[in-house]
C-alpha positions in Angstrom: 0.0 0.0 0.0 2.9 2.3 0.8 4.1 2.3 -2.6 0.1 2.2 -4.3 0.1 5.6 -2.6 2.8 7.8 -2.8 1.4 10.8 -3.2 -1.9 11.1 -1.3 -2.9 14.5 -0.2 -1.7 13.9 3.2 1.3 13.4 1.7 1.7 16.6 -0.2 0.0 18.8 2.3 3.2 17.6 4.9 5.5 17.8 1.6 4.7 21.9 1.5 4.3 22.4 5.5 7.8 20.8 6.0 9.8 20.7 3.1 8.8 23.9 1.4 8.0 25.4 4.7 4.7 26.9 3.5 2.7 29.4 6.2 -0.6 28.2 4.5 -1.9 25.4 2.7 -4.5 25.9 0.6 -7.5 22.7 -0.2 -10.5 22.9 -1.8 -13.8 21.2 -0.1 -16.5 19.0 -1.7 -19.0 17.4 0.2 -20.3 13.1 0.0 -24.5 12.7 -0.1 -23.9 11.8 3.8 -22.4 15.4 3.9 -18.6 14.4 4.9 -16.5 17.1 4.1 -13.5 15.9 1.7 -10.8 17.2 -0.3 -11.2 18.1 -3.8 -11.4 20.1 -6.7 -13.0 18.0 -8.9 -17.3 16.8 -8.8 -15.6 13.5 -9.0 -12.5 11.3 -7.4 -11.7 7.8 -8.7 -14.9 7.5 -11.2 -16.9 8.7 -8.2 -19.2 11.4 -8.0 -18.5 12.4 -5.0 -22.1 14.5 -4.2 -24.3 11.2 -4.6 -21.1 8.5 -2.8 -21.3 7.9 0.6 -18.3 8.4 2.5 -18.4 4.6 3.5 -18.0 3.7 -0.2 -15.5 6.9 -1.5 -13.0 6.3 1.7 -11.1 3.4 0.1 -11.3 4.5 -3.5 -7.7 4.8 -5.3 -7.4 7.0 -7.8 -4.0 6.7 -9.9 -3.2 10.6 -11.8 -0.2 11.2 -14.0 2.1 14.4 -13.6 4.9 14.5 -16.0 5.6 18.4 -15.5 5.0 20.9 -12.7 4.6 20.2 -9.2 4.7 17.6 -7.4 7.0 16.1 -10.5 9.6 18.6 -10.6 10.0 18.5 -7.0 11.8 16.5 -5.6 10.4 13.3 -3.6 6.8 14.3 -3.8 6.7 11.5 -6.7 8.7 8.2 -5.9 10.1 7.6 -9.4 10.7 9.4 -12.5 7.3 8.3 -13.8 5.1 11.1 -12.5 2.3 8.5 -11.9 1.1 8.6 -8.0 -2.2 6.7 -6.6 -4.0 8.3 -3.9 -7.1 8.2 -1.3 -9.2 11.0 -1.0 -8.9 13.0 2.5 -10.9 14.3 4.8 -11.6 18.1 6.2 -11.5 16.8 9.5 -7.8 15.1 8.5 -6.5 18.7 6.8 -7.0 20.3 9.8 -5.4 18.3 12.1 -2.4 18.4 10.0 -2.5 21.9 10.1 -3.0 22.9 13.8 -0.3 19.8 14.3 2.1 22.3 12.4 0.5 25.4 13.1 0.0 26.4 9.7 -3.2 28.3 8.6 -5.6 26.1 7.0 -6.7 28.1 3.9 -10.1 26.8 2.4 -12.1 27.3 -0.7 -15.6 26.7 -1.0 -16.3 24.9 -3.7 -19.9 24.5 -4.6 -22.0 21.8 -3.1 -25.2 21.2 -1.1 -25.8 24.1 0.6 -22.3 25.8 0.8 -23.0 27.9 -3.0 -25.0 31.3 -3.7 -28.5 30.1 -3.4 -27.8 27.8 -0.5 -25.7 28.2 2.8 -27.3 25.5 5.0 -24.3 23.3 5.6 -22.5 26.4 6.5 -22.9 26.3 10.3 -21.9 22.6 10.0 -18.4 23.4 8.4 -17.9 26.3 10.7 -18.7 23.5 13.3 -15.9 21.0 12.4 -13.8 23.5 12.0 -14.3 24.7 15.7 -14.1 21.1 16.5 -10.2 21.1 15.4 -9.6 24.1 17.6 -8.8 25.8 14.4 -11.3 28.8 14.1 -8.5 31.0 14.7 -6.2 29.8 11.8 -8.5 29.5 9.2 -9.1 31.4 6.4 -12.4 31.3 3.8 -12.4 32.0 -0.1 -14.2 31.3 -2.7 -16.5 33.0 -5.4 -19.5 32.2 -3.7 -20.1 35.3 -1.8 -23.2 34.3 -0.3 -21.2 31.9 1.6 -18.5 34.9 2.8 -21.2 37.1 3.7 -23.6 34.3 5.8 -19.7 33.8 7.8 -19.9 37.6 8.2 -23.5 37.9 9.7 -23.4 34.5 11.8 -20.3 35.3 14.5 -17.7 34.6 12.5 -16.6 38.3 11.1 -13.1 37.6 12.8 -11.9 34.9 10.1 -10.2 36.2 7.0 -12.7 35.6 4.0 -11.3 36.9 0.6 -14.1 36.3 -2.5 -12.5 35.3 -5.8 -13.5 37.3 -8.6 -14.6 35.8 -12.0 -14.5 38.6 -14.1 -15.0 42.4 -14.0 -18.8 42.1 -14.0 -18.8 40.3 -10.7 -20.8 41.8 -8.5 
């Protein structure tokens, strides 16, 4: 297994907290249809959707990407080999943070849209701001993402204190 995964996220998140020495580490959030909160960019992870895939069945999942420029390639012992191929689990919220209050470095998240974290929608709000608290990490967090709704219901629900910064689309955004 050690070799099937060598690069998960885990992996690169500790790669740029202790290698590269990086202050922040920025992830991007998707939620599973039982509302787990995971890491990733992408609607989908492995063949997975991850908005209708229980966390039960996504936890185990190995996805296998190819990087044959860039980072992680170009860097060093992120990749093990010269192949740029790496296989990886997807992570957990709850797992990112922990990483980052272990090494005190802010834990930078963007709000990709899902179930109620977009525009028309901010229900699971509370319940990120909740797992956040959870990690003790309220006060090393900071919130982006072009769904303002999201930045503003963080303003107006106790949370004014942590950094939000709203990612622009295009000059027209509002």
């Amino acid at each position: 297994i050690k070799n099937l995964l060598s690069l998960t996220p885990i992996k690169a998140i500790l790669n740029g907290i202790t290698k590269l020495k990086y202050q922040c580490i920025e992830i991007d959030i998707k939620q599973t249809k039982d509302g787990v909160f995971v890491l990733s960019h992408d609607d989908t992870f492995g063949g997975k959707q991850i908005a209708s895939t229980n966390w039960a069945d996504l936890k185990d999942v190995v996805a296998t990407s190819t990087r044959k420029a860039g980072l992680p390639f170009t860097n060093g012992d992120a990749v093990e080999g010269a192949t740029g191929s790496y296989s990886s689990k997807i992570c957990t919220l709850a797992r990112y943070l922990e990483i980052c209050k272990e090494y005190n470095v802010t834990a930078v998240i963007e709000l990709k849209s899902s179930k109620g974290i977009s525009n028309s929608d901010q229900s699971r709000m509370q319940a990120l701001m909740d797992e956040i608290e959870e990690a003790d990490m309220l006060e090393n967090v900071i919130l982006l993402g072009s769904a303002y709704n999201c930045l503003i219901w963080t303003r107006n629900n106790g949370y004014e204190y942590i950094p939000c910064q709203y990612l622009v689309s295009s000059i027209e955004s509002e």
